[in-house]
C-alpha positions as CSV (number, residue, x, y, z in Angstrom):
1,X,-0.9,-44.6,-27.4
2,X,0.2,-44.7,-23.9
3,X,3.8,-43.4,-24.9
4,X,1.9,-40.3,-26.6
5,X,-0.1,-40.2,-23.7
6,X,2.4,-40.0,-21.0
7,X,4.3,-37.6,-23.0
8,X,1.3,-35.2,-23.4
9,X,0.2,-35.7,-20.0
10,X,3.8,-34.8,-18.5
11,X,3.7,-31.6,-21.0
12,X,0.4,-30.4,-19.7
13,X,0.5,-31.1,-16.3
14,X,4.1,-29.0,-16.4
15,X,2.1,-26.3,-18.5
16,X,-0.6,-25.4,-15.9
17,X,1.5,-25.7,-12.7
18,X,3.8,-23.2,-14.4
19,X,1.7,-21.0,-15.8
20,X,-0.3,-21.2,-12.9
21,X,2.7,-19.9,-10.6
22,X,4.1,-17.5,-12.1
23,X,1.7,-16.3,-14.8
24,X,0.5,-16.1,-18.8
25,X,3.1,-12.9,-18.7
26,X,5.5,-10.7,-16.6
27,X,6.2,-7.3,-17.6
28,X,9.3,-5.9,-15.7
29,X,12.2,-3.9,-16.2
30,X,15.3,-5.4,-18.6
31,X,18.2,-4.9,-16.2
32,X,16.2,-6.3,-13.3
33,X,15.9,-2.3,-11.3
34,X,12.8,-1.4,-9.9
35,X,10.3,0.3,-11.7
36,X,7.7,2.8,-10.3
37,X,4.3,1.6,-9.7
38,X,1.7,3.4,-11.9
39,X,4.0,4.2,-14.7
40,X,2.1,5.6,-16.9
41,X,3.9,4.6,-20.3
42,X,2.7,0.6,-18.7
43,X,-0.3,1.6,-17.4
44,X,-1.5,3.1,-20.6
45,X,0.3,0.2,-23.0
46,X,-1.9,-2.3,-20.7
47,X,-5.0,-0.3,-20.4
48,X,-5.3,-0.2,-24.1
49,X,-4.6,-3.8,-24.6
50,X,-7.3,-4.8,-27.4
51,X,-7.6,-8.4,-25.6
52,X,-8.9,-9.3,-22.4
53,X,-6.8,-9.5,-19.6
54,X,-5.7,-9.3,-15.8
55,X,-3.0,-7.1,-14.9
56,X,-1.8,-7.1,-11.4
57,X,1.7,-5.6,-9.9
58,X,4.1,-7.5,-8.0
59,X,7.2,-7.8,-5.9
60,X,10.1,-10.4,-6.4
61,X,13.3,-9.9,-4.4
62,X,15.6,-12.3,-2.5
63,X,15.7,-12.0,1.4
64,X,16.7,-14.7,4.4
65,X,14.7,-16.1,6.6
66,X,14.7,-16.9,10.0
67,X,13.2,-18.8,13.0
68,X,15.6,-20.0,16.5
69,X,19.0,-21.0,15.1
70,X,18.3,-21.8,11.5
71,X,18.2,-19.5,8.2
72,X,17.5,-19.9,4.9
73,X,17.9,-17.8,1.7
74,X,14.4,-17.5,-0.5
75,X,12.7,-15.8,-3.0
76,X,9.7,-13.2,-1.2
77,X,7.1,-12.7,-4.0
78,X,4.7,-9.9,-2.7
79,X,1.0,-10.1,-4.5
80,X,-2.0,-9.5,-3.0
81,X,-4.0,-12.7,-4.9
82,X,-2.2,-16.4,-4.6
83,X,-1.1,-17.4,-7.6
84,X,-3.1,-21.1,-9.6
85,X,-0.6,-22.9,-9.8
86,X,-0.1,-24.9,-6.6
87,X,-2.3,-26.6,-3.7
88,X,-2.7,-24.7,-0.6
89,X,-4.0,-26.1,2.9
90,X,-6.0,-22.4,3.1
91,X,-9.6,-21.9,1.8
92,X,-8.6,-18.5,1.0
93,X,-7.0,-16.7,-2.2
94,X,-6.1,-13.0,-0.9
95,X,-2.4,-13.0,1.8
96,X,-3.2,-11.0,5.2
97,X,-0.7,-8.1,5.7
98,X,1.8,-9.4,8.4
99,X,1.5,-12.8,7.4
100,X,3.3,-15.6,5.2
101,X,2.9,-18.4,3.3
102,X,5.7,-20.9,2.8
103,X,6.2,-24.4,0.7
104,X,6.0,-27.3,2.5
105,X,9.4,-28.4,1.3
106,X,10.8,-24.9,3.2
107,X,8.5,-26.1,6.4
108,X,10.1,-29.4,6.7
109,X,13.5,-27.7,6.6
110,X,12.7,-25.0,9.1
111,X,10.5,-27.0,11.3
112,X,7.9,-25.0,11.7
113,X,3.6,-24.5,11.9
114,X,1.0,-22.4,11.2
115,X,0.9,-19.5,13.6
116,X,4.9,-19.3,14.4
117,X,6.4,-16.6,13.9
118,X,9.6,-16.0,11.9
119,X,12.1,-13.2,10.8
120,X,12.4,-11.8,7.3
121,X,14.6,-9.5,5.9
122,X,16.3,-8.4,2.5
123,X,19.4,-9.5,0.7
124,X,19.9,-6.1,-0.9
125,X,20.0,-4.2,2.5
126,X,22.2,-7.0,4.2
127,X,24.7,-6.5,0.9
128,X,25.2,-3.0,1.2
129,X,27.4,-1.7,3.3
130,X,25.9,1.5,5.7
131,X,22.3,0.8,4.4
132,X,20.0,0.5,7.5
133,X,18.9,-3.1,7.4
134,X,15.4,-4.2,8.0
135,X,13.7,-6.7,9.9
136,X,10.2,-7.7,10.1
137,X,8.5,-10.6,11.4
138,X,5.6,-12.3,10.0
139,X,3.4,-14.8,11.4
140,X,2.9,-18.1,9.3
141,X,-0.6,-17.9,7.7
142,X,-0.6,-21.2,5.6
143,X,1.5,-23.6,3.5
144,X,1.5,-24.4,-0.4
145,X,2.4,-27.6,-2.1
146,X,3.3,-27.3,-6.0
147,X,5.4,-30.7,-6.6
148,X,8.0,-28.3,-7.8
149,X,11.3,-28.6,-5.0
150,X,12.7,-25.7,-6.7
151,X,9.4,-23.7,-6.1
152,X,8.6,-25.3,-2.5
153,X,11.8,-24.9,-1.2
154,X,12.3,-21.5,-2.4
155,X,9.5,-19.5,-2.3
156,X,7.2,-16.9,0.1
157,X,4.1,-15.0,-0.2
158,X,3.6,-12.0,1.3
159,X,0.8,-9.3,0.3
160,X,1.9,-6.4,-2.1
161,X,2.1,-4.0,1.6
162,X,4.0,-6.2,3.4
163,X,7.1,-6.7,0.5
164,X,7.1,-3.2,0.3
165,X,7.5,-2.9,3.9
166,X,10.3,-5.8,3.9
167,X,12.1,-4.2,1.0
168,X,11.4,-0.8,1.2
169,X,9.8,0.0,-1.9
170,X,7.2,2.4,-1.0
171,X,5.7,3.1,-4.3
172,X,7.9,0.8,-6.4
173,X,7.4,-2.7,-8.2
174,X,9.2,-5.2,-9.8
175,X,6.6,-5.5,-12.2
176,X,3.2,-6.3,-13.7
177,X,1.8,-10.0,-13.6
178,X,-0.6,-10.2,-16.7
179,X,-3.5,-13.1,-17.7
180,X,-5.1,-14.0,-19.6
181,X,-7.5,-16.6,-22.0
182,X,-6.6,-15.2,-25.0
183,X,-3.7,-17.4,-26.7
184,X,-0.5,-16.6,-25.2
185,X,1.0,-16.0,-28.5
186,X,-1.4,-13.2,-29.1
187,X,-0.6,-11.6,-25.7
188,X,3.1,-11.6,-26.3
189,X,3.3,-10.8,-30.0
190,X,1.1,-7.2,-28.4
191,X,4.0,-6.5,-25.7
192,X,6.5,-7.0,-28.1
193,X,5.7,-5.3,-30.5
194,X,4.6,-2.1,-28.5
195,X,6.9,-2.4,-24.7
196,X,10.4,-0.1,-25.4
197,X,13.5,0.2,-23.8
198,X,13.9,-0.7,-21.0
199,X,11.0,-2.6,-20.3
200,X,10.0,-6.1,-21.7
201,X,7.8,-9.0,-21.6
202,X,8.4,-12.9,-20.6
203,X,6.1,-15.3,-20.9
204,X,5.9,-18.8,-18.6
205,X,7.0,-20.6,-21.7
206,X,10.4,-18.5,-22.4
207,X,11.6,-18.6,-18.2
208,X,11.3,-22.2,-18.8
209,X,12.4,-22.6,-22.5
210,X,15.4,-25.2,-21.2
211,X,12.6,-27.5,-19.0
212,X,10.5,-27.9,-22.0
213,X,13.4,-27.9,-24.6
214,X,14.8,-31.3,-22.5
215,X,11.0,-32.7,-22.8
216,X,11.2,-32.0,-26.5
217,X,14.6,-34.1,-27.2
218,X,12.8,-36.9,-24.7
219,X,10.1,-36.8,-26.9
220,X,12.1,-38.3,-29.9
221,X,14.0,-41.1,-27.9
222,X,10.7,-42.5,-26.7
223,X,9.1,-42.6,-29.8
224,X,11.9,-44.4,-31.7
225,X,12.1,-47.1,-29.4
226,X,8.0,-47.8,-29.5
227,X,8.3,-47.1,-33.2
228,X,11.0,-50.2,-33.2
229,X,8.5,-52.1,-31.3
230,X,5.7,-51.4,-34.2
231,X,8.3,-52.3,-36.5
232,X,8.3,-55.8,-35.1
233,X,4.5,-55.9,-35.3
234,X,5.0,-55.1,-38.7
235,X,7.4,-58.4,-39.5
236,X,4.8,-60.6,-37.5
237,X,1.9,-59.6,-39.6
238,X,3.6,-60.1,-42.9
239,X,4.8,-63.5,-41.6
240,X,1.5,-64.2,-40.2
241,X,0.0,-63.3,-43.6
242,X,2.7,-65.7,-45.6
243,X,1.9,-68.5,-43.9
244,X,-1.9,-68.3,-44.3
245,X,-1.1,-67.3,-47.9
246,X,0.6,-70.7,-48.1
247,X,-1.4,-72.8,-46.3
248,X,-4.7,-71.7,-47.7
249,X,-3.0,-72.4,-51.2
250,X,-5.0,-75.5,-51.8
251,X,-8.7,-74.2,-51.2
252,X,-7.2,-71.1,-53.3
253,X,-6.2,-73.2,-56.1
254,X,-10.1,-74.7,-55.5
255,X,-11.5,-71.3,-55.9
256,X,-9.4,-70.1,-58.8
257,X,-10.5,-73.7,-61.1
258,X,-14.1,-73.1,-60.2
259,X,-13.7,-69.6,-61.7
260,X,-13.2,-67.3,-58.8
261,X,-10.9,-63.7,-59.9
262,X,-7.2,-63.7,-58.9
263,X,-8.1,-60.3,-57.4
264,X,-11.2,-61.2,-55.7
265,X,-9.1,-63.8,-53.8
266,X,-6.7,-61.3,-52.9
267,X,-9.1,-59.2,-51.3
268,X,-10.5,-61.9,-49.1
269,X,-6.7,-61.8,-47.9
270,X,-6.3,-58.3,-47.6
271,X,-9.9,-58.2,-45.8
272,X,-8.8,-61.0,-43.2
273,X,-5.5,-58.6,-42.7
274,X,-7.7,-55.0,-42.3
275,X,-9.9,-57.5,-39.8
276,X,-6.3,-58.3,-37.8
277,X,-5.6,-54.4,-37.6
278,X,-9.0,-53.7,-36.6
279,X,-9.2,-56.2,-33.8
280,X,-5.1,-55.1,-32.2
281,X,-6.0,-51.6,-32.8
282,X,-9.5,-51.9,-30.8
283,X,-7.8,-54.1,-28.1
284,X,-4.8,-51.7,-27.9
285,X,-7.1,-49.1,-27.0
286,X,-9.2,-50.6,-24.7
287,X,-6.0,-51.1,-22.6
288,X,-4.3,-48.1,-23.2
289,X,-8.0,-46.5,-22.0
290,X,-8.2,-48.9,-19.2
291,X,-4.6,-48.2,-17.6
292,X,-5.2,-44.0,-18.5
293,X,-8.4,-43.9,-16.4
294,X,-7.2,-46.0,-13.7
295,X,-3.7,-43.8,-13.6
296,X,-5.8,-40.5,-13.8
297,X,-8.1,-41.6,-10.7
298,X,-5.8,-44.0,-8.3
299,X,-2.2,-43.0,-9.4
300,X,-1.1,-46.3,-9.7
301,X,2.3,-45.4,-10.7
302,X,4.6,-42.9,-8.6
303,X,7.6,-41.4,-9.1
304,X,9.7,-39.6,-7.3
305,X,8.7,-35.4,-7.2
306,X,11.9,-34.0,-6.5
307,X,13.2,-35.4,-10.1
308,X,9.6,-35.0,-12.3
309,X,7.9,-32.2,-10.4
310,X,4.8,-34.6,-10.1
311,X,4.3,-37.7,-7.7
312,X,2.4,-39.6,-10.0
313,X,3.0,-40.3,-13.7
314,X,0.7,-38.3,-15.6
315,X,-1.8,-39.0,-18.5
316,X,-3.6,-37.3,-20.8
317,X,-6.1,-39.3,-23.2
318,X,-6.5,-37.0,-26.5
319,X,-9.3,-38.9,-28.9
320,X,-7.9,-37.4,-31.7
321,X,-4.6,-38.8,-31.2
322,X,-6.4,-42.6,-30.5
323,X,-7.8,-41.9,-33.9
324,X,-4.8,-41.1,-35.7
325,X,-3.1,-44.4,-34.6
326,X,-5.7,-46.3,-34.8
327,X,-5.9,-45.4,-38.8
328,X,-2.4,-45.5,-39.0
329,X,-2.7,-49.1,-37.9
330,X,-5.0,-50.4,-40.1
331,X,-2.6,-48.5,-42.8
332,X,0.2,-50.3,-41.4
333,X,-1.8,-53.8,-41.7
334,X,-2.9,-53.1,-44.8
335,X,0.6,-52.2,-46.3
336,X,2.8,-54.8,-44.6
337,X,0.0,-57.2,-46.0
338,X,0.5,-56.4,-50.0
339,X,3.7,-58.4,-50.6
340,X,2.7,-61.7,-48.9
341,X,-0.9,-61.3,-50.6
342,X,1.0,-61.1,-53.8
343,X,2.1,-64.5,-53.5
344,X,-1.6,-65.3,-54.8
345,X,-1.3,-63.9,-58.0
346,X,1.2,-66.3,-58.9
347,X,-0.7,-69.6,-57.9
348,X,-0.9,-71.7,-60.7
349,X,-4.9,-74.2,-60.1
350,X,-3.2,-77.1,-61.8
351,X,0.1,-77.8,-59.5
352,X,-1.8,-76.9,-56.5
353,X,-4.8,-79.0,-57.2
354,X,-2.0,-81.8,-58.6
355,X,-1.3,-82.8,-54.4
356,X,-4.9,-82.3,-53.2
């Protein structure tokens, strides 16, 4: 249970700070170009979407940063609402023109507050050669924390006007940012089947196909292992079951001259296993329960957020799940308990009742 739950709870938590920064979907153009904003082949393929959803335009373009004597290259995403996905130390959603909004990861490396000012200005004008480069200073409006390095380390807001100003895209995007609470399948299976050449669709899910792909080949490892430990449950209960199969033998030689079935004895055996599955599975629980809530409230156990994107291990109790193991238990008691209960059927009254 607490494998499962780990592993579920490591899945989600990824899930929504994921889809929280960067989106349900981003619709942008194949070879990375610009494309203009109000394009009216997206504008109409997005107006006429039969779902509900959110479609807002958005700026994504590489630039360095500067304050003093230190620089940094990072990605400048210009939007004029803050994305889900991380915390911020601001109580509000919308970015002023003029100002910034930086990880805390970046902050530590720069050395800088709320309020400073710093220097911004675009790769692509730096990179080529005779282009007029520009420079624009912004004042620090607020930090954001997402337990992602690569995300906190790399990555600015600035408001839609501002990125334009940076980059010089006076009425171009990089693309639309679309959400949703229809079922993200739904929403992409639409795009895909109607966005051309050469614009297409990527959901959350495919830009981070290789970070869930590693938790899917973690997921087997882990289970194998815990399933190895079940297996040795399993010898325990059919050696606990053997040996009060043998020693009962004598009062079940007693009940089988006094006229008691063969069968109805072996159900008293196979009740008193169902009762030992019953009782584990219940206790299991309660634990597993026990050490969820008190992970899920006080973050007992830390790791280290740089490697898992989190600084606590995460847990995510589904009652479902409980359920399923919980009947797959008592399965498990019941099965591993049909060879030792076996041994009744072949007690003979007279030579066990011969050394009572």
């Amino acid at each position: 249970m607490l494998t499962a739950s780990i592993i579920r709870g490591f899945e989600n938590t990824l899930s929504d700070k994921l889809s929280g920064f960067d989106g349900m979907v981003r619709v942008q153009h194949m070879l990375g170009h610009s494309i203009a904003n109000n394009t009216s082949v997206l504008d109409s393929l997005i107006d006429q979407f039969p779902l509900s959803i959110e479609s807002e335009p958005y700026i994504r373009k590489g630039a360095m940063i500067r304050v003093g004597n230190k620089a940094e290259g990072i990605l400048v995403e210009g939007i004029d609402h803050l994305p889900t996905g991380p915390e911020y130390d601001m109580h509000k959603s919308e970015i002023s023109s003029g100002k910034i909004i930086l990880g805390k990861a970046l902050r530590s490396v720069l050395g800088v507050e709320v309020g400073d000012r710093v220097i911004i200005s675009g790769l692509e004008t730096m990179m080529q050669p005779g282009a007029g480069q520009r420079i624009s200073s912004v004042e620090i409006e607020g930090f954001f924390h997402s337990g992602m390095l690569e995300y906190d380390k790399t990555m600015a807001f600035v408001s839609l006007s501002q990125a334009r100003t940076i980059f010089n895209m006076e009425s171009q995007i990089t693309g639309y940012i679309i959400n949703s609470d229809e079922p993200l399948k739904d929403v992409m299976d639409y795009f895909i089947e109607n966005l051309s050449y050469p614009y297409y669709a990527e959901s959350w899910q495919d830009r981070h196909r290789i970070l869930f792909d590693w938790i899917n080949v973690q997921r087997w490892p882990a289970l194998i292992i815990f399933g190895m430990i079940a297996l040795v449950g399993i010898v325990n209960i059919l050696a606990t079951m053997a040996m009060i199969v043998i020693e009962k033998s004598g009062q079940v030689g007693m009940l089988m001259a006094q006229g008691m079935h063969r069968r109805t004895i072996r159900k008293i055996f196979l009740l008193q296993s169902s009762a030992i599955g019953i009782i584990g599975g219940i206790i299991g629980t309660c634990v597993a329960g026990l050490f969820i809530f008190l992970q899920s409230r006080y973050h007992i156990i830390a790791v280290p957020e740089d490697i898992y994107f989190m600084d606590h291990i995460p847990v995510h109790a589904d009652p479902g799940m409980f359920l399923l193991i919980l009947s797959g238990t008592l399965i498990v008691c019941l099965l591993a308990s049909l060879w030792p209960t076996k041994a009744v059927m072949d007690i003979l009254p007279a030579d066990v009742l011969r050394y009572e």
